[in-house]
VEXLO-825994 format. One record per residue: x, y, z of N, C-alpha, C, O in turn; residue in one letter; residue number from 1. Coordinates in Angstrom, 3 decimals. Atoms other than C-alpha are relative to their C-alpha. Layout:
<rs>
(r (X,Y,Z),(X,Y,Z),(X,Y,Z),(X,Y,Z),A,NUM)
...
</rs>
This chain:
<rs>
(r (-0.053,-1.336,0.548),(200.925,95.968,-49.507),(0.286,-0.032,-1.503),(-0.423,0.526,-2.340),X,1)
(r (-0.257,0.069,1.328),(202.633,95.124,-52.614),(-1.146,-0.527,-1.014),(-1.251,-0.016,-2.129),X,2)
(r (1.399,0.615,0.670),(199.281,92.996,-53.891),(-0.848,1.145,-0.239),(-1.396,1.417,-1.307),X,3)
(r (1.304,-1.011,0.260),(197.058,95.875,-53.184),(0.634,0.930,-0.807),(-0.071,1.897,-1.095),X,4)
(r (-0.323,-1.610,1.108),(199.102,98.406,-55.533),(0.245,-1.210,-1.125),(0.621,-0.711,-2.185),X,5)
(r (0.288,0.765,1.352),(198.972,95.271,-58.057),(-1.360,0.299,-0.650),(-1.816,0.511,-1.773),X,6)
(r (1.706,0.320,0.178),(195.496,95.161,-57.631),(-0.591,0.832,-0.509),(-1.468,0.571,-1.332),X,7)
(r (-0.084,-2.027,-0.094),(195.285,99.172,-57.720),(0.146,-0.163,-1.667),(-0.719,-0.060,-2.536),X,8)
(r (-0.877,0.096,1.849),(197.434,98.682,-61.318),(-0.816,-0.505,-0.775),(-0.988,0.069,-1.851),X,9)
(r (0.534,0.947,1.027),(195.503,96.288,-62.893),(-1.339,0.517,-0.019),(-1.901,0.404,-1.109),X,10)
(r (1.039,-0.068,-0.099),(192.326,97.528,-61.689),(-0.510,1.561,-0.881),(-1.622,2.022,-1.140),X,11)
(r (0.048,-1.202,0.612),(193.233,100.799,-63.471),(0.405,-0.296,-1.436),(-0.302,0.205,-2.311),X,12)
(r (-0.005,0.201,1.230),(194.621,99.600,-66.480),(-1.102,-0.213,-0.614),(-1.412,0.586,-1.497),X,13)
(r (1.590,0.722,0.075),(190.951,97.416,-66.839),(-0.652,1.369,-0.459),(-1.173,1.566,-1.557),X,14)
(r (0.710,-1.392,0.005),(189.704,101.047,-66.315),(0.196,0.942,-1.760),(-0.618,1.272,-2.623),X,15)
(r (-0.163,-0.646,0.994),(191.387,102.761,-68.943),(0.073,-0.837,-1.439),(0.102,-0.063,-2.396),X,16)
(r (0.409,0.590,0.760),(191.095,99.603,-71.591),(-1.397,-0.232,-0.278),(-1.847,-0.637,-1.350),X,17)
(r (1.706,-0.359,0.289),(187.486,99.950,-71.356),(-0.015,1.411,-0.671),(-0.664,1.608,-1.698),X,18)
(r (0.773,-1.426,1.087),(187.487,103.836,-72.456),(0.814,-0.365,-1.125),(0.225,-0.198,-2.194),X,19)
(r (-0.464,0.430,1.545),(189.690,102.688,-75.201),(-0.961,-0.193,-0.662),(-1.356,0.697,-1.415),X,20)
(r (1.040,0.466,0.474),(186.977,100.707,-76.242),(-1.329,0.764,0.001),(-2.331,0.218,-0.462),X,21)
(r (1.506,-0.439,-0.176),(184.114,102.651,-75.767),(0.310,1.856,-1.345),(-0.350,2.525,-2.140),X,22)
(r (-0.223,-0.957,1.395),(186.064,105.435,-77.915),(-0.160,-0.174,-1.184),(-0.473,0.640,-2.053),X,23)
(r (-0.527,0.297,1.664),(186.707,103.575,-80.847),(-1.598,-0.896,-0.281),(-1.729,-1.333,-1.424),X,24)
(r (1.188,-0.264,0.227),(182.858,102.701,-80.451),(-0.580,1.037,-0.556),(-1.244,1.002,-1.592),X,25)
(r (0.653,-0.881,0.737),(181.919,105.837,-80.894),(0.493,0.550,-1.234),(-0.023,1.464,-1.877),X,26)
(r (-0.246,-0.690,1.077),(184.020,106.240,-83.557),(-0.407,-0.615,-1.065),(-0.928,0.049,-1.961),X,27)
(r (0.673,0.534,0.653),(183.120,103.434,-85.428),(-1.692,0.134,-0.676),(-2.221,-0.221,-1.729),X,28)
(r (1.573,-0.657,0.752),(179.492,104.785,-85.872),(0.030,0.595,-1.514),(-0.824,0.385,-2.375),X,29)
(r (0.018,-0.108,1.011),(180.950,106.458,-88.558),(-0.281,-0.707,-1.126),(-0.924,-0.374,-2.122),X,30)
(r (-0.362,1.280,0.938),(181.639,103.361,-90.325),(-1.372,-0.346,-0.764),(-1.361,-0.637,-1.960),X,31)
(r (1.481,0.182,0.449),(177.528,102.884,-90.731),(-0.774,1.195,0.017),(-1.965,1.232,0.325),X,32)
(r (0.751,-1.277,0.541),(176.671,106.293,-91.578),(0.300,0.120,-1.527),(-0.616,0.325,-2.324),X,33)
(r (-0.143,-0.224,1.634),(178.669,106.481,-95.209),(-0.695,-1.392,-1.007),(-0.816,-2.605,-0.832),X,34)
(r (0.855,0.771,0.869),(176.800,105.219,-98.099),(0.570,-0.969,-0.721),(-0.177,-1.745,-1.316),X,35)
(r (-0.708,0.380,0.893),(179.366,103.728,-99.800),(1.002,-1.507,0.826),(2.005,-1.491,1.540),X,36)
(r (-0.297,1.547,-0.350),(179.858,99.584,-99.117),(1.426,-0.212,0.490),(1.767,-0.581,1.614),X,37)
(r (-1.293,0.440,-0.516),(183.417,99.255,-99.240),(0.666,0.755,0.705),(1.263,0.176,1.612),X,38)
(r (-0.280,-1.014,-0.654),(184.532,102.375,-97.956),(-0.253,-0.021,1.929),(0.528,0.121,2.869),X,39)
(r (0.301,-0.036,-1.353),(182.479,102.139,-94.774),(1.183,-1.469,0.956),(1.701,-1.242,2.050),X,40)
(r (-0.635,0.892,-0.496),(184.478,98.323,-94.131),(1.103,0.228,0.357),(1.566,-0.311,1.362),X,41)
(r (-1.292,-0.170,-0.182),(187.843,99.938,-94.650),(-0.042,1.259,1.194),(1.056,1.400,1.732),X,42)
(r (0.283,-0.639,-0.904),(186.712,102.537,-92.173),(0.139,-0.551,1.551),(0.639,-0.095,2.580),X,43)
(r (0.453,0.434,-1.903),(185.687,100.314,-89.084),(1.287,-1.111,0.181),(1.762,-1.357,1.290),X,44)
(r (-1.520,1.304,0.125),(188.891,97.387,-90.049),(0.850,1.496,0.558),(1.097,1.297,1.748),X,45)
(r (-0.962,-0.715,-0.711),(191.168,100.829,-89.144),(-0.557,0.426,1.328),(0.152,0.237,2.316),X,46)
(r (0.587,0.072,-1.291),(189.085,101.620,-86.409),(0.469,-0.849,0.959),(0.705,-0.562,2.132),X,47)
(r (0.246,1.619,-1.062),(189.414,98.284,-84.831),(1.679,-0.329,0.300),(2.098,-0.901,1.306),X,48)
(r (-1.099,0.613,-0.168),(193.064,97.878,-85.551),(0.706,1.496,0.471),(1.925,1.325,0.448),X,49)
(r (-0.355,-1.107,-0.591),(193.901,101.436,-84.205),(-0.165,-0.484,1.862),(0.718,-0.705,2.691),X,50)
(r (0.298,0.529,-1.247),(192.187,100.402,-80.992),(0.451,-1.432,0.738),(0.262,-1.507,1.952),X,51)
(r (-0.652,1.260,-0.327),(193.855,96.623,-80.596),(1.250,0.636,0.079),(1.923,0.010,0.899),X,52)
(r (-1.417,-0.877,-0.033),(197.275,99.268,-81.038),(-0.129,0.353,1.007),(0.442,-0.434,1.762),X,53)
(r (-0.024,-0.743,-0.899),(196.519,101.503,-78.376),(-0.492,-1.402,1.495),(0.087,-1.377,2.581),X,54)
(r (0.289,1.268,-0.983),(195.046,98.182,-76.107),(1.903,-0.487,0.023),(2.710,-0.301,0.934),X,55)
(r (-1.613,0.751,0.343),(198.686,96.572,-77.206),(0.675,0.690,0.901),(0.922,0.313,2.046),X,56)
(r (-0.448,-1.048,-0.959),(200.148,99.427,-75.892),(-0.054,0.249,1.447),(0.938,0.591,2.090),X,57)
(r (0.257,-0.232,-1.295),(198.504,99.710,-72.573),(0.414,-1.249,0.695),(0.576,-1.246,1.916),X,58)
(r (-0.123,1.369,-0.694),(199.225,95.992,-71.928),(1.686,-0.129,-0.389),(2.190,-1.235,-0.197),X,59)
(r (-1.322,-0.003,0.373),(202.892,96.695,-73.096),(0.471,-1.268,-0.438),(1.496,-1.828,-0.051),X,60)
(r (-0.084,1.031,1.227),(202.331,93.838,-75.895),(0.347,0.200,-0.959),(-0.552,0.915,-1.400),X,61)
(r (-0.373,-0.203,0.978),(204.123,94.090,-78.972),(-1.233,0.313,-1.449),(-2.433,0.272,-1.177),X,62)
(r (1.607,0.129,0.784),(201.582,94.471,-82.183),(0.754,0.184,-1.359),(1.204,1.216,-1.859),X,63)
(r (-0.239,0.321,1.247),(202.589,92.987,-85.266),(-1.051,0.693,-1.005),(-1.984,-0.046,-0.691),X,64)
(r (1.170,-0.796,0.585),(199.978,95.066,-87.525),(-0.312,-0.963,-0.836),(-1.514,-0.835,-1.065),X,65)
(r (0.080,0.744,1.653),(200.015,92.453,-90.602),(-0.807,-1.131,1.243),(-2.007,-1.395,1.311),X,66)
(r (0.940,1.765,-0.690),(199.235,89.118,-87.905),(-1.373,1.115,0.782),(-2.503,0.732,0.480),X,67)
(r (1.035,-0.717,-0.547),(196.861,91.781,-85.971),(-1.081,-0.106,-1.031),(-2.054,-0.856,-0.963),X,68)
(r (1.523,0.352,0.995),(194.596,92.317,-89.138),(-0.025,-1.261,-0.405),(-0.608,-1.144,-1.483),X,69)
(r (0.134,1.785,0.949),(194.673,88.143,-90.361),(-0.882,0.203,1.693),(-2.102,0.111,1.558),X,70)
(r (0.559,0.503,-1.508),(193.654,88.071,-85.812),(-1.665,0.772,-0.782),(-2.455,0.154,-1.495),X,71)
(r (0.912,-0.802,0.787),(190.972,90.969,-86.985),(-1.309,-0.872,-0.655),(-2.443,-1.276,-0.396),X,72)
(r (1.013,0.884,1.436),(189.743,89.242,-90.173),(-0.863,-0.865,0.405),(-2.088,-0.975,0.371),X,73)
(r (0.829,1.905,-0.863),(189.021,85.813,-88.470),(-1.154,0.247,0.576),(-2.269,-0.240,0.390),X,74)
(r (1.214,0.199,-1.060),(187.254,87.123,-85.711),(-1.349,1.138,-0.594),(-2.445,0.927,-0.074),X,75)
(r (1.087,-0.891,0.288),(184.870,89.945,-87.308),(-0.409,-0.844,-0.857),(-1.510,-1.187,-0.429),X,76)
(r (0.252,0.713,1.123),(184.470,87.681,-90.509),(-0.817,-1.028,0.648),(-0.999,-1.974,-0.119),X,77)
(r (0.689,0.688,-0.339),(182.250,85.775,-88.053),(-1.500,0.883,-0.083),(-2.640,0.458,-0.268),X,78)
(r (1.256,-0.874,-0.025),(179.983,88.895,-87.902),(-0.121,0.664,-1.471),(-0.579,1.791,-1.660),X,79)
(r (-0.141,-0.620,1.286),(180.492,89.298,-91.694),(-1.537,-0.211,-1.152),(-1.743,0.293,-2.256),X,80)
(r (1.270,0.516,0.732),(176.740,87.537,-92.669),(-1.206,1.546,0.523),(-2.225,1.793,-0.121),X,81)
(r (0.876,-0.949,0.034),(175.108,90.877,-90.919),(0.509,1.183,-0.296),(-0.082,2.221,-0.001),X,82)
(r (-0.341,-1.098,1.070),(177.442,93.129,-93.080),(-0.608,-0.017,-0.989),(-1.281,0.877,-1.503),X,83)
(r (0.794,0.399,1.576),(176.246,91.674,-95.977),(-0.935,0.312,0.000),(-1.198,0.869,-1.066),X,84)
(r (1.352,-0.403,-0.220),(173.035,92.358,-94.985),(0.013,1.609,-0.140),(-0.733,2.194,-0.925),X,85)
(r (-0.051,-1.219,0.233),(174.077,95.878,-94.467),(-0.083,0.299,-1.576),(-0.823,1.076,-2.178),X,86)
(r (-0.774,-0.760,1.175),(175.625,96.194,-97.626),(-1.424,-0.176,-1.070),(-1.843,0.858,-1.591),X,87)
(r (1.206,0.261,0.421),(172.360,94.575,-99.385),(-0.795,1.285,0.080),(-1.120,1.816,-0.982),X,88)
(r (1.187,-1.154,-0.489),(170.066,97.512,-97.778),(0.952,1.346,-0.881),(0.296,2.263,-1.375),X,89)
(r (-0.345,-1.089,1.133),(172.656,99.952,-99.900),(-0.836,-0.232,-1.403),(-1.369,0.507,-2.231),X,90)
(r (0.090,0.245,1.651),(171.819,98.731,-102.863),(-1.637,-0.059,-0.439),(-1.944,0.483,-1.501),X,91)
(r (1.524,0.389,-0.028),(167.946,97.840,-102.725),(-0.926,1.309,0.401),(-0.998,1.634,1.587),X,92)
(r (1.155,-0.873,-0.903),(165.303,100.612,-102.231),(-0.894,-0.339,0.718),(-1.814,-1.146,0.582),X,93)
(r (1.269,0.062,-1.014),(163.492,100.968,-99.591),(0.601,-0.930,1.254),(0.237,-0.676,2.402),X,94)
(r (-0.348,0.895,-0.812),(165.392,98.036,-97.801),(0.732,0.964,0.959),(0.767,0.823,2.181),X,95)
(r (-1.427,-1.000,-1.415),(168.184,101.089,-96.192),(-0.439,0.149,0.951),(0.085,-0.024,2.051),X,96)
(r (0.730,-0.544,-1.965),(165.212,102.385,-93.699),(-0.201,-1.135,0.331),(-1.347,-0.944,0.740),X,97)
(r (0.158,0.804,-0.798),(165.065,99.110,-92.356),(1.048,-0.573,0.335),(0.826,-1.100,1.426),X,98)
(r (-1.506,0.314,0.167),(168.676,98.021,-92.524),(0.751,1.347,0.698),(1.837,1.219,1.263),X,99)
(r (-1.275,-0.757,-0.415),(170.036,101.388,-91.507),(0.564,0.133,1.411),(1.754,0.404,1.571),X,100)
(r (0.153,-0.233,-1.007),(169.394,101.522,-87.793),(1.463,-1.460,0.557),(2.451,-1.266,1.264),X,101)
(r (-0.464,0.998,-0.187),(170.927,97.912,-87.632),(2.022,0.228,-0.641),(3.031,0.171,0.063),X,102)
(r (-0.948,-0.570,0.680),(173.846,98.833,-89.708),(0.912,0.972,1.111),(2.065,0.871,1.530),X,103)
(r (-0.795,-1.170,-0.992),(174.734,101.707,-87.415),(0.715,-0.641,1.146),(1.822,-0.348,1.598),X,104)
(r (-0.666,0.678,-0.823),(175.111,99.269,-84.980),(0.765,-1.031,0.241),(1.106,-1.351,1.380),X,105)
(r (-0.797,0.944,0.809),(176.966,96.762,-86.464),(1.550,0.696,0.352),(2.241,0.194,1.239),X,106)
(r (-1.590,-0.584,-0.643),(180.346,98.651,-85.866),(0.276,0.373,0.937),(1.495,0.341,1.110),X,107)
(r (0.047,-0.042,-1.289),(179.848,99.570,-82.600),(0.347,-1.557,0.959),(1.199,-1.817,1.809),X,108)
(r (0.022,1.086,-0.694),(179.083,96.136,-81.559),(0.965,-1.435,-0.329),(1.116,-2.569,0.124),X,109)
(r (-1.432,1.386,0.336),(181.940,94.079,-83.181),(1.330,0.797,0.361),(2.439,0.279,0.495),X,110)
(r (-1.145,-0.545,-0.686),(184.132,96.671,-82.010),(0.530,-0.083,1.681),(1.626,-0.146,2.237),X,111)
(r (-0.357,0.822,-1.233),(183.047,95.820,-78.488),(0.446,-1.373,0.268),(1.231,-1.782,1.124),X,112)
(r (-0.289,1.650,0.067),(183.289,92.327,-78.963),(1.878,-0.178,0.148),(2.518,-0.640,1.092),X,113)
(r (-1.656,-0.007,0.688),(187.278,92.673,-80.713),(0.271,0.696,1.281),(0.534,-0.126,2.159),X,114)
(r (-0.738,-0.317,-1.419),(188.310,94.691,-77.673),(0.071,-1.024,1.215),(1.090,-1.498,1.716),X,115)
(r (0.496,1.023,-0.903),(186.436,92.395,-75.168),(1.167,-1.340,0.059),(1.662,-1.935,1.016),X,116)
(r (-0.801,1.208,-0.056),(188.567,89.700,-76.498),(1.142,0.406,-0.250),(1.690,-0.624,-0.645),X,117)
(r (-1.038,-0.144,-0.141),(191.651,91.222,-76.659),(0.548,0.492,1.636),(1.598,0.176,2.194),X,118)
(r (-0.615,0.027,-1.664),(191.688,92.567,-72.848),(-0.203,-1.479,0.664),(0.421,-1.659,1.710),X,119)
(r (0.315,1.339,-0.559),(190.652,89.053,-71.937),(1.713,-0.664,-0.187),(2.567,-1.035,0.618),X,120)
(r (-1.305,0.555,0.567),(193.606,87.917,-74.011),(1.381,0.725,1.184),(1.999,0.061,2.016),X,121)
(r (-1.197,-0.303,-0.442),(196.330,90.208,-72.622),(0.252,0.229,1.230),(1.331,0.313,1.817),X,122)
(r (0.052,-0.049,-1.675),(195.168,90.613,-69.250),(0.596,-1.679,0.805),(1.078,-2.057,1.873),X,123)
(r (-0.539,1.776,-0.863),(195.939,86.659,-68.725),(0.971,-0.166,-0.939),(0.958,-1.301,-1.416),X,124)
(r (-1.253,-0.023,-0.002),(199.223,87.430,-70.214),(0.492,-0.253,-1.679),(1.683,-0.278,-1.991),X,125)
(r (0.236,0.610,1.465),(198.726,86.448,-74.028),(0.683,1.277,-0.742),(0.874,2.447,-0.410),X,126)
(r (-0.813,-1.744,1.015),(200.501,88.694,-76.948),(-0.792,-0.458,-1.351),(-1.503,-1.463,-1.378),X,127)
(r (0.665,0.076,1.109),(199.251,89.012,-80.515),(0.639,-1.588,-0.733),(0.118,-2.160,-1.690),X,128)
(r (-0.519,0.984,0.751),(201.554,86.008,-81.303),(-0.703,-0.938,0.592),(-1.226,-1.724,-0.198),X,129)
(r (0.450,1.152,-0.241),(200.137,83.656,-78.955),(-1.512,0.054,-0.045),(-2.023,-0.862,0.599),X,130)
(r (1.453,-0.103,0.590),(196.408,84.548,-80.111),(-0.660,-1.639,-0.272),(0.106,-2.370,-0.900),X,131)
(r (0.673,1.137,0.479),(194.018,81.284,-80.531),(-1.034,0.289,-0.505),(-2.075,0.691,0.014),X,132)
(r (1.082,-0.456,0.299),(192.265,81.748,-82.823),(-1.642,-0.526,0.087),(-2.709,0.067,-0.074),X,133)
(r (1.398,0.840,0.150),(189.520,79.215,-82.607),(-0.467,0.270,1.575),(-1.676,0.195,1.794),X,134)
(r (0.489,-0.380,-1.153),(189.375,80.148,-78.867),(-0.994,1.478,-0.251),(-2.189,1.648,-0.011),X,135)
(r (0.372,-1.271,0.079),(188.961,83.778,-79.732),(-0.993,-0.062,-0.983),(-1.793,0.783,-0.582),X,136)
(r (0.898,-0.134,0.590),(186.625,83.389,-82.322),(-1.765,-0.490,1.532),(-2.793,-0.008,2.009),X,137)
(r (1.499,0.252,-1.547),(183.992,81.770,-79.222),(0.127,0.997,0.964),(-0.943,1.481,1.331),X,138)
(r (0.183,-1.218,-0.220),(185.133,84.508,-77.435),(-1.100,1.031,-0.485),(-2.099,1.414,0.124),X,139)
(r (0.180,-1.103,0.809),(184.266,86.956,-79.875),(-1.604,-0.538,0.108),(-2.284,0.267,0.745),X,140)
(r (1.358,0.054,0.287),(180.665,85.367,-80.458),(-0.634,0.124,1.230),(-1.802,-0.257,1.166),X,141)
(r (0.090,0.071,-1.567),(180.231,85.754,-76.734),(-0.076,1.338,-0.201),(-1.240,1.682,-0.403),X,142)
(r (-0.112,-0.899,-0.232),(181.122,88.966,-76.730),(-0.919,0.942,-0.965),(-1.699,1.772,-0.497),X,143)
(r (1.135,-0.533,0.789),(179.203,90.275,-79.549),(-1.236,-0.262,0.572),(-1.683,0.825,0.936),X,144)
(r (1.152,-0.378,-0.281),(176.104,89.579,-78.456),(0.022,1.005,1.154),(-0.847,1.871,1.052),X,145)
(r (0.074,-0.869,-1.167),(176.868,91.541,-75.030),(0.124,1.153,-0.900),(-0.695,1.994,-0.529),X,146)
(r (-0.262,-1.321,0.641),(178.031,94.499,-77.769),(-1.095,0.654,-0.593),(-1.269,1.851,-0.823),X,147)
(r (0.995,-0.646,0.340),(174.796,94.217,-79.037),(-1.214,0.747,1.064),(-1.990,1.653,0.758),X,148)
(r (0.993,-0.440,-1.108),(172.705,94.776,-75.684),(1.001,1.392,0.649),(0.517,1.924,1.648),X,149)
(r (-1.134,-1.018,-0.838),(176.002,97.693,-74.650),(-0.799,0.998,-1.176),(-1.531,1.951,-0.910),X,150)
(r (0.470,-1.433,1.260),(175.025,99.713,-78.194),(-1.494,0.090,0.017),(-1.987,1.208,-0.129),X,151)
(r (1.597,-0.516,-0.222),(171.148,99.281,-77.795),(-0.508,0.852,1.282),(-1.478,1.606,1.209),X,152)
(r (0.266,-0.563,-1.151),(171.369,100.437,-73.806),(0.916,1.215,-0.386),(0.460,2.190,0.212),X,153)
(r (-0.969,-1.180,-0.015),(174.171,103.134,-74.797),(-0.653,1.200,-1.130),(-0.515,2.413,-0.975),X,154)
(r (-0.274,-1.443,0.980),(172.985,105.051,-78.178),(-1.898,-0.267,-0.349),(-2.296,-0.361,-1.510),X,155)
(r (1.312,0.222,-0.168),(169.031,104.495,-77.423),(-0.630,1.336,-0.335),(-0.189,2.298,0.294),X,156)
(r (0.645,-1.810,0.937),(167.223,107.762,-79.187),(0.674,0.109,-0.757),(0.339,0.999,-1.538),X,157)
(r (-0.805,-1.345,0.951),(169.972,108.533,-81.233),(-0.450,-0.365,-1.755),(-0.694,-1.439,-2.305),X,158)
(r (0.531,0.350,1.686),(169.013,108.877,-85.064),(1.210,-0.140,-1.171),(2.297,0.423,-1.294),X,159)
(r (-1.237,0.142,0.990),(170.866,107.742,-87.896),(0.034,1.184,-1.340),(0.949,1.159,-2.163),X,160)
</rs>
């Protein structure tokens, strides 16, 4: 009896760490709508570390905010060669309509990723201190690509 209201618990937490994530997806969209390079980065970095808070929270993990963004940095700074790219298509005419669509989804899909690997993390008992990072970075590249096939099946018609 006691297992199955574990099971119950956990199977609901899981539940509600997914809409976490799927919120701070859609909020991140913002992040690749404004025109403005640096602005949009400091946009989707609070995004991301709002949502690793409220994850923290649900897993009743402490959340150092300062080691959280260095965890952050590491692991998006792997998906930082198709920012650049974004940021490129600001600056260049003509390059944005081909860059923007991609762009849009660019914060969506490293936001799934960064969640992905933080319920992984805290669900098998891990806190922001005991983070690996070189684990979590293979994580993370794991998980990004699934973020990219979640935001192409999820925001399919929508226009930028």
């Amino acid at each position: 009896m006691a297992q199955d209201s574990e099971t119950t618990q956990s199977s609901d937490k899981s539940e509600r760490a997914k809409k976490i994530i799927r919120k701070h997806m859609l909020i991140s969209i913002a992040s690749g709508v404004l025109p403005m390079p640096v602005v949009d980065i400091a946009i989707l970095t609070g995004v991301q570390l709002r949502m690793v808070r409220q994850l923290a929270e649900l897993y009743e993990v402490e959340f150092p905010e300062q080691r959280t963004k260095s965890i952050i940095g590491s692991l998006v700074g792997v998906s930082a060669v198709a920012t650049a790219g974004n940021l490129l298509g600001m600056f260049l005419p003509g390059i944005k309509a081909l860059v923007g669509l991609g762009k849009l989804a660019t914060g969506p899909a490293t936001t799934y990723a960064l969640g992905q690997v933080f319920i992984k993390h805290f669900e098998s008992g891990g806190t922001i201190w005991t983070f690996d990072a070189s684990r979590g970075k293979q994580d993370y590249e794991e998980e990004l690509e699934k973020g990219k096939q979640v935001v192409e099946q999820s925001y399919v018609g929508m226009k930028p």
